[in-house]
DRENVO-19602 format. One line per 2 residues: number of its first residue (from 1); their letters; for each residue x, y, z of N, C-alpha, C. Coordinates in steps of 0.1 Angstrom, whole numbers. Each point is the difference from the previous one (the first is absolute). Example, Ala and Ser with C-alpha at 12.3 -4.5 7.8 and 13.67 -1.06 7.14 Angstrom:
// DRENVO-19602
1> as> 132:-57:78:-9:12:0:9:12:0 ~ -4:11:-7:9:11:0:-8:11:8 $
//
This chain:
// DRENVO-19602
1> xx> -34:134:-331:11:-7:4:13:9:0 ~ 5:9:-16:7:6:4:-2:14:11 $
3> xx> -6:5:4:-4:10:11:4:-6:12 ~ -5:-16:5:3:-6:9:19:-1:0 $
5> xx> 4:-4:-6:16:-3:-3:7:14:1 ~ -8:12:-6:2:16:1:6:1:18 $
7> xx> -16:-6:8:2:5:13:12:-9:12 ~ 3:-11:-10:6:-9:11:11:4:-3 $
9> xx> 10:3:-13:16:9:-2:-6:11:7 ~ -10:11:0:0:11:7:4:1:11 $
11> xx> -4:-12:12:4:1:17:12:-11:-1 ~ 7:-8:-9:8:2:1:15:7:-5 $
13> xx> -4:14:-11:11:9:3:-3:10:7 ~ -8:1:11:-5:7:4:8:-2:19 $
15> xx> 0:-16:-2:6:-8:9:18:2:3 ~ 1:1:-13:16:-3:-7:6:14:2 $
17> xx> -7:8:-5:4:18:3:1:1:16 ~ -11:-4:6:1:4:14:12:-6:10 $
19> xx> 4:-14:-5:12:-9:6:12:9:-3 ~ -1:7:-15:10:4:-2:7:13:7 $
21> xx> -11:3:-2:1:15:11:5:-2:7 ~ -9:-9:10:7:-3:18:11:-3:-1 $
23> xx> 8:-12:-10:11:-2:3:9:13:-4 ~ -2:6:-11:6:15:-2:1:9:13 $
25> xx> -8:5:7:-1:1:10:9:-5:13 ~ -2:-13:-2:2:-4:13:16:-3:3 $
27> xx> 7:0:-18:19:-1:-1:6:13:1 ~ -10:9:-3:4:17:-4:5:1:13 $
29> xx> -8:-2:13:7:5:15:13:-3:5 ~ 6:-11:-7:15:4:2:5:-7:10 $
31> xx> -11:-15:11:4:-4:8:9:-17:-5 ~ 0:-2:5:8:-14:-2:-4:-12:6 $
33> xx> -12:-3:10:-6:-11:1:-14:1:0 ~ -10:-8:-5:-10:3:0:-10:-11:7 $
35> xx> -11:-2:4:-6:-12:6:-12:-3:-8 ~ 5:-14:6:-7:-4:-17:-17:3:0 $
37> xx> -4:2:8:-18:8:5:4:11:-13 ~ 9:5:-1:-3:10:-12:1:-1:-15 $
39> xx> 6:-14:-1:5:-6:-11:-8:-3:-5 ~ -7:-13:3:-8:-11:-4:-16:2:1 $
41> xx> -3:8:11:-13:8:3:-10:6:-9 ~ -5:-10:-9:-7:9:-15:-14:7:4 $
43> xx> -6:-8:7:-14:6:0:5:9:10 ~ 8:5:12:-1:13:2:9:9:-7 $
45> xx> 10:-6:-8:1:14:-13:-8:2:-10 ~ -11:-7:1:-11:5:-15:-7:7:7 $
47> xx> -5:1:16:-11:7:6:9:12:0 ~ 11:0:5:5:11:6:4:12:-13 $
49> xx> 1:-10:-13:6:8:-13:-15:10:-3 ~ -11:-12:1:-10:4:-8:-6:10:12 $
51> xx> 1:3:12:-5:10:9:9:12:-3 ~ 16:2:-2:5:7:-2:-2:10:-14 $
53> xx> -6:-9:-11:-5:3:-13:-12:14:4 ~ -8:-8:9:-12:11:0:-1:4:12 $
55> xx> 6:4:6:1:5:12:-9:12:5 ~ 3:13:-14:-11:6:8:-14:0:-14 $
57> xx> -12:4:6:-12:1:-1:-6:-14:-14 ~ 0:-12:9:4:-15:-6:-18:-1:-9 $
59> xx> -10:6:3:-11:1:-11:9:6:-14 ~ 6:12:-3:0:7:-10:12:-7:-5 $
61> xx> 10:-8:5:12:-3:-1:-8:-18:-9 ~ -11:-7:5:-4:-12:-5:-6:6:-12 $
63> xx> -5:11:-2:-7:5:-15:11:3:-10 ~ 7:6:7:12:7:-11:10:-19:-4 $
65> xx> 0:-6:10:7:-15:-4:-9:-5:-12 ~ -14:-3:3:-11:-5:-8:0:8:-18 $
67> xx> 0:11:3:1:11:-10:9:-7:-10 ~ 15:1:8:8:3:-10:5:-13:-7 $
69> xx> -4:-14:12:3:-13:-8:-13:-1:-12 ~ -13:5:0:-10:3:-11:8:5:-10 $
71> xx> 8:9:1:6:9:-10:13:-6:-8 ~ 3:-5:6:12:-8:-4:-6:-9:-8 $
73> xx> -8:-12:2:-5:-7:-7:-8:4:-12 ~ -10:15:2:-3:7:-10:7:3:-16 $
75> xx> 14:4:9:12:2:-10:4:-10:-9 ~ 1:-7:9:4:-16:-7:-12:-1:-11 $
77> xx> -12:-1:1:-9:-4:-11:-5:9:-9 ~ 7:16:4:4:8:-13:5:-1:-8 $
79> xx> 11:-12:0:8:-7:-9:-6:-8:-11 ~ -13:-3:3:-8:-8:-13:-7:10:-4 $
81> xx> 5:15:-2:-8:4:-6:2:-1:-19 ~ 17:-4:-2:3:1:-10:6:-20:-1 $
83> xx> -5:-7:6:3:-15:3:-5:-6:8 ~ 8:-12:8:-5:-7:7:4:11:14 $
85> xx> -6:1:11:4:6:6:17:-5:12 ~ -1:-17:-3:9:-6:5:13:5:-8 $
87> xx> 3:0:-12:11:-1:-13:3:12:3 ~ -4:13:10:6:14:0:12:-2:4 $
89> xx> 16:9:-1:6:2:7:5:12:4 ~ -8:8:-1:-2:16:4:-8:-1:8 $
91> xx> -16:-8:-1:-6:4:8:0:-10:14 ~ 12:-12:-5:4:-11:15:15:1:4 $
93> xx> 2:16:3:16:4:1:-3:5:14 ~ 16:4:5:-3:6:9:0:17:0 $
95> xx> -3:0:-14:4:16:-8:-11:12:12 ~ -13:-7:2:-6:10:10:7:0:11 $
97> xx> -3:-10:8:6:-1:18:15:8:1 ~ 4:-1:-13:12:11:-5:1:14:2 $
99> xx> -13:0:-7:-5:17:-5:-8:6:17 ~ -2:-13:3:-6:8:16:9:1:12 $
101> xx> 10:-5:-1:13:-4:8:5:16:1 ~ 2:4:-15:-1:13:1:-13:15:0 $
103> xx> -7:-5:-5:-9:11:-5:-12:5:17 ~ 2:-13:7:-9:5:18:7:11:6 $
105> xx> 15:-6:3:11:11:5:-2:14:-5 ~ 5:1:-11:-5:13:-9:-15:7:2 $
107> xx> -9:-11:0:-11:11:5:-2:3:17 ~ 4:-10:5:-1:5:15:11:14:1 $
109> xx> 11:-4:-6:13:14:5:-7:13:-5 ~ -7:-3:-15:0:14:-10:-15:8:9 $
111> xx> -6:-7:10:-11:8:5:-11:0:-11 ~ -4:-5:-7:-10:-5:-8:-16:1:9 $
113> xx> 6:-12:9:-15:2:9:-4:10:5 ~ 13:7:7:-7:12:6:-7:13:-6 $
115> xx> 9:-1:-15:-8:12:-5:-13:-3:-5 ~ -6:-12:-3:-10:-4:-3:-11:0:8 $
117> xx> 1:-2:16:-9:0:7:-6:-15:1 ~ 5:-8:-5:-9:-12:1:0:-14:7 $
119> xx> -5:2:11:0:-10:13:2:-13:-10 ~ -4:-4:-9:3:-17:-3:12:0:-5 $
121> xx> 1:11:-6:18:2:-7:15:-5:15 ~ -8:10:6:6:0:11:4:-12:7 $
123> xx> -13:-6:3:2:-15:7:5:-10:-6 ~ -2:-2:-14:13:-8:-13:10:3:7 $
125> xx> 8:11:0:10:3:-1:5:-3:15 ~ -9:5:3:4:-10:16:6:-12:6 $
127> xx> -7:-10:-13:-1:-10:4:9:-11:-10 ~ 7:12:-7:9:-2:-14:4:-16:2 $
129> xx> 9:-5:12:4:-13:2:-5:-12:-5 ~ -15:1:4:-15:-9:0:2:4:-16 $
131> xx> -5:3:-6:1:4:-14:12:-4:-7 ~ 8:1:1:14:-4:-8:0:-17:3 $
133> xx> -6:-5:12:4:-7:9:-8:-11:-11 ~ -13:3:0:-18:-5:-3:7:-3:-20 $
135> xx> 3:12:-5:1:0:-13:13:-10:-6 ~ 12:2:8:12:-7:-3:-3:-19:1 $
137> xx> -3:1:9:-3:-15:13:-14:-9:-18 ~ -7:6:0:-9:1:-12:1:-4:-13 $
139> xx> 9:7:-5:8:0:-13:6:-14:2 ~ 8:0:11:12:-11:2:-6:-11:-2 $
141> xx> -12:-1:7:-13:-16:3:2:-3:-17 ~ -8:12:-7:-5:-1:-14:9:-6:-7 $
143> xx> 11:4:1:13:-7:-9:-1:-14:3 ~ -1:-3:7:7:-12:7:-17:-13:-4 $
145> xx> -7:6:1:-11:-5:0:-5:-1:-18 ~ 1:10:-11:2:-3:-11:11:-10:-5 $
147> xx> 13:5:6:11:-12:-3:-4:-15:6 ~ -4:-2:13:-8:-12:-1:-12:-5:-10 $
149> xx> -13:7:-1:-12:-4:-8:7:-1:-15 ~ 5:13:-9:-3:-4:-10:18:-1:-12 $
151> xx> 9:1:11:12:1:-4:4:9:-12 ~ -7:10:0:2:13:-13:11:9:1 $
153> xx> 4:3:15:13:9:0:13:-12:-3 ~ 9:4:-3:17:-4:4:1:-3:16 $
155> xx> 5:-9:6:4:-2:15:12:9:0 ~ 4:5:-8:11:11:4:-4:14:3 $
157> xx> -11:-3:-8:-9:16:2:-9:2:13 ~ -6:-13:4:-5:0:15:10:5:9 $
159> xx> 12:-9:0:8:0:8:8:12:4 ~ -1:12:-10:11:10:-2:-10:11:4 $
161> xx> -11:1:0:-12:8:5:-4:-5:13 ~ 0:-9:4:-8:-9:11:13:9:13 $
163> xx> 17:-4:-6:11:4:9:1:15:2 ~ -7:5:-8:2:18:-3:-11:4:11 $
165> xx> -14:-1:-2:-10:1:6:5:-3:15 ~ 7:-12:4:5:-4:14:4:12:5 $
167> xx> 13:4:-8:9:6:4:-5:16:6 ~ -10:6:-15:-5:5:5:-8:3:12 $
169> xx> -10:-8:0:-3:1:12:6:-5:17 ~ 10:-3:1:8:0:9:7:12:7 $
171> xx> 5:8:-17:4:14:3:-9:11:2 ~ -11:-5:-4:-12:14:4:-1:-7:15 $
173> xx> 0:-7:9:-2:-1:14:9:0:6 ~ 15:3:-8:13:4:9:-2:14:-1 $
175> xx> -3:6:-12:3:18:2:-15:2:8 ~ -13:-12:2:-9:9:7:3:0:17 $
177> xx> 7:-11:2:6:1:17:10:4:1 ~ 9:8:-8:16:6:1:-8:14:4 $
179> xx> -16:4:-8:-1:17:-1:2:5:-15 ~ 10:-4:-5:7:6:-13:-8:2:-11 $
181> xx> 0:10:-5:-6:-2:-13:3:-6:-10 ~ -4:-8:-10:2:-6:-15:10:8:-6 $
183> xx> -8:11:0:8:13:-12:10:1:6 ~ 8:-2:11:14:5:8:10:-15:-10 $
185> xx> -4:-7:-7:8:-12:-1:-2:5:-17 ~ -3:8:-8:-1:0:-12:10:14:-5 $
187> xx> 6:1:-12:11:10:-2:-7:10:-3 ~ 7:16:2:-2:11:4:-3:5:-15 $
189> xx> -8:-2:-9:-2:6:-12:-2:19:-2 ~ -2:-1:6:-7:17:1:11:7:-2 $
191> xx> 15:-1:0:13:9:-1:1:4:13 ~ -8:2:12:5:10:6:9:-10:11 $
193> xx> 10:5:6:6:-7:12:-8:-4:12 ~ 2:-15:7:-11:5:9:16:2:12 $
195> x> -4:12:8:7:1:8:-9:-1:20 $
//
């Protein structure tokens, strides 16, 4: 039952991220009327979000989604390793989706893959989006889906992770269609000027 409840929050913040996008998207252009075919139109902004998600090579892109919501939920039930796995709030944060918000960027820029040689490395990193996308989208369900079944977190603690994780992933699909990199938005620690 709870797995079932897992998958029905899953497609709908999966739902909820993709509306939000579009409309992000769709205010960012700067026009001033819109028709309402673009407004109100959900099932072709969920096809059109979720075709834009995996756009290119959509087998490796459905494994890497599959993968990483497995992993996410994995994480989550690493949390009972010292409890209940529900009562975590390290391991039902959005402290990873965090840590990967930054840490994909970083290995795609630092060339990791390439000095490694490794075609799967590579196609991850490829497909970084689907992954951030799969893992974030994941997490978010889990919250939401523990705070329904067994009410062990704080509703403030859902709420403040559930908004972060949004946010996040909103801005990983503005800097992935701006071009920009992550690391261009973070301060210049290294001393040197960038000129």
């Amino acid at each position: 039952m709870g797995f079932f409840i897992f998958l029905v929050f899953l497609c709908f913040v999966i739902a909820f991220v993709f509306v939000l996008n579009y409309y992000r998207r769709l205010f960012s252009d700067n026009r001033d009327e819109y028709k309402r075919k673009e407004l109100i139109d959900y099932k072709d902004i969920l096809i059109k979000e979720w075709n834009n998600l995996v756009i290119k090579d959509k087998n490796t892109a459905y494994i890497i989604m599959g993968v990483s919501v497995f992993a996410a939920l994995l994480f989550s039930v690493m949390g009972g390793l010292y409890g209940k796995y529900y009562e975590s709030y390290i391991f039902n944060s959005a402290l990873i989706p965090a840590g990967l918000f930054f840490v994909i960027p970083f290995l795609k820029d630092s060339n990791v893959a390439q000095s490694q040689n490794s075609d799967i490395l590579n196609k991850i990193l490829d497909h970084d989006l689907v992954l951030f996308f799969g893992f974030s989208c994941a997490t978010a369900a889990n919250l939401i889906s523990i705070y329904i079944i067994y009410h062990a977190l704080s509703f403030l603690w859902i709420l403040l992770n559930f908004i972060l994780i949004i946010v996040l992933l909103l801005f990983f699909f503005y800097k992935k269609e701006t071009g920009k990199a992550i690391s261009s938005i973070l301060p210049n620690f290294s001393g040197k000027s960038e000129e």
